[in-house]
C-alpha positions in Angstrom: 58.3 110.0 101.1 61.1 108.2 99.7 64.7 108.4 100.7 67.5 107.6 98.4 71.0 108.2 100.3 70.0 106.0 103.4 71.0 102.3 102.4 69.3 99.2 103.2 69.7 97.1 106.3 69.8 94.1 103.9 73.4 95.7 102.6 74.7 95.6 106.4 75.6 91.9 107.6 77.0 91.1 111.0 79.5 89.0 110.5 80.4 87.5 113.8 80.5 88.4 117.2 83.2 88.3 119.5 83.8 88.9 123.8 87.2 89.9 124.3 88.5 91.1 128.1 85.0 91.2 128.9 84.2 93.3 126.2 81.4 92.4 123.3 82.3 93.4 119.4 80.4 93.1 116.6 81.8 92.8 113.0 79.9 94.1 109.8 80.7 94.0 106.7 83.7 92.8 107.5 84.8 95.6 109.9 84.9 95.1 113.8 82.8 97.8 116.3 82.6 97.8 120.1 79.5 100.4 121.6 80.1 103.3 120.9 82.5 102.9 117.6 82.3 104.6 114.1 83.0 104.2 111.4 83.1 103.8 107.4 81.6 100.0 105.9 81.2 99.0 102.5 77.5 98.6 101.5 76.0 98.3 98.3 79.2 99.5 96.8 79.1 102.6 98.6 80.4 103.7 102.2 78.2 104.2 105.0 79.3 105.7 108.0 77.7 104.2 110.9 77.9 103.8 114.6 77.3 100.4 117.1 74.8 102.0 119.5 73.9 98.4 121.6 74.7 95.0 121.2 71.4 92.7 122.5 70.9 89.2 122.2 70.9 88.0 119.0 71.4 91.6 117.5 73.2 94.8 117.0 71.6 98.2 116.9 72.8 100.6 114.9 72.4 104.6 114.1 73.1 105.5 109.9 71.8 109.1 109.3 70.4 109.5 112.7 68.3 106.7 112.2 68.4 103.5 115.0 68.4 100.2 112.4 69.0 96.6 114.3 70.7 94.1 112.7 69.9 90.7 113.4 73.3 88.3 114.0 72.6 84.9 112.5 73.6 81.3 114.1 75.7 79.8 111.9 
C-alpha cells in the first residue's frame, strides 16, 4: 500500500538542539519545538503539521499523521 500525503523523514532535518532553563528544544526545518509543541514546517515544499513527541539522545521523535517517525540529530 502506498501512501502519497505522508512526507518523507528525509524532508524533516533537525537543525540544532538547544537546553534553555532546563528545558530541551529541538529545531527543524528551521522552526523551534519543546515536547509537546505543534506545529506547521516546510518540507518538500509543502507544510507538514507535526508534533515533538520525545527528545532522546541523539534524536527527536516525532508524530505526522498519527504516525511516530524519529529523526536522527547530527554532530556537526
Amino acid at each position: 500500500m502506498t501512501v502519497t500525503n505522508q512526507p518523507q523523514t528525509a524532508v524533516l532535518t533537525v537543525k540544532g538542539v538547544s537546553i534553555e532553563h532546563g528545558h530541551a528544544m529541538v529545531i527543524i526545518n528551521n522552526h523551534t519545538f519543546a515536547v509537546g509543541d505543534e506545529g506547521d514546517v516546510l518540507a518538500g515544499g509543502k507544510q507538514v503539521h507535526l508534533r515533538l513527541v520525545e527528545i532522546r539522545a541523539g534524536m527527536a521523535v516525532i508524530e505526522v499523521h498519527g504516525a511516530r517517525r524519529e529523526l536522527h540529530i547530527a554532530n556537526n
